[in-house]
N, C-alpha and C positions, 0 to 999 in steps of 0.2 A: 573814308579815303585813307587813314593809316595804315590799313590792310593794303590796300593795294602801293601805296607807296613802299612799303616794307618788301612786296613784292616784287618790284622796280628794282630797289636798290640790290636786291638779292641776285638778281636778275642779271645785273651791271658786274655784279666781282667774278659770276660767269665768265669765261671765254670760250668763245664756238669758233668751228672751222668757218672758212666761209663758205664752202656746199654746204653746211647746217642753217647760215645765215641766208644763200637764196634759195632752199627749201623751204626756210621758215615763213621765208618772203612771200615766197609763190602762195603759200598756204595763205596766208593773210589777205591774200590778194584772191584769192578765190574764193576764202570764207565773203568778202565784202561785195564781190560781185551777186555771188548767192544773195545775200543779204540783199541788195538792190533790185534783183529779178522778183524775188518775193512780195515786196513791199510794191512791183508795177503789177504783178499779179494780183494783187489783190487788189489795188484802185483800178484793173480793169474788171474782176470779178465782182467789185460792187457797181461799180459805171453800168454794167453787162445788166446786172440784176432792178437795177433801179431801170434802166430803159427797157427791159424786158417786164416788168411791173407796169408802168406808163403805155406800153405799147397792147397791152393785155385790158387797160384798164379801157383803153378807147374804142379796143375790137371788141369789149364785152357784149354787147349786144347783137353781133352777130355771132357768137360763140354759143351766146343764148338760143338763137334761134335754129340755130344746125345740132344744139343738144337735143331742145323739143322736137324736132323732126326727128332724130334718127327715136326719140324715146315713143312717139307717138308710131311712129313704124313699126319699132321692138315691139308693144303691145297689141299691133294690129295680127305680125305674124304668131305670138304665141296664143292668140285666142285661137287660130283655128290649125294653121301648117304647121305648125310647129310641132306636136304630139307625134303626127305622122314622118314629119322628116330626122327627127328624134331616134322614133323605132329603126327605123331604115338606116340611117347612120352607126346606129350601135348593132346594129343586127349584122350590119358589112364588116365593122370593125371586130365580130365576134367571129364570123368564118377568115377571115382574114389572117388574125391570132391562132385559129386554129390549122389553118394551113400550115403558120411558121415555125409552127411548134413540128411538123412533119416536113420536115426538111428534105426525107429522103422521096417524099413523095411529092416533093415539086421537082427536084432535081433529077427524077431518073427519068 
């Protein structure tokens, strides 16, 4: 606290215009507002977090079971469609590239 009263008192033999004194003001006043938006941001950023945890932990089971379906789906189509529509897509996406790369031969 000596410091900053040292400060204070330094502070005080100053004299400011008064536009320096309601700049400084203003400043003050929006450092503290800030300060106030931050501190509700973040008691709604955890409020937010915590019922988003709670709301996660009661839907869990059915999170569970739309995981299992789409994972028992994924492995039903790579045992068999999957290779084939694989080729096909990359085989499109290679003449496709090839095209674009012939720019003059789409466009004449």
């Amino acid at each position: 606290m000596n410091r900053l009263e040292a400060i204070i008192e330094k502070e005080k033999e100053v004299s400011y215009s008064q536009e320096d004194k309601d700049i400084f003001g203003s400043h003050i006043l929006i450092l503290i507002y800030q300060e106030q938006e931050s501190k509700k941001f973040k008691i709604k950023l955890c409020l937010g977090l915590f019922l988003g945890m709670g709301i996660m932990s009661f839907s869990f089971s059915a999170i569970n079971e739309v995981v299992n379906d789409f994972a028992v789906g994924l492995s039903n189509v790579m045992a068999g469609d999957f290779t084939t529509v694989a080729i096909l897509s990359y085989g499109l996406s290679f003449v496709l590239l090839a095209l674009l790369k012939k720019t003059d031969f789409i466009f004449n």
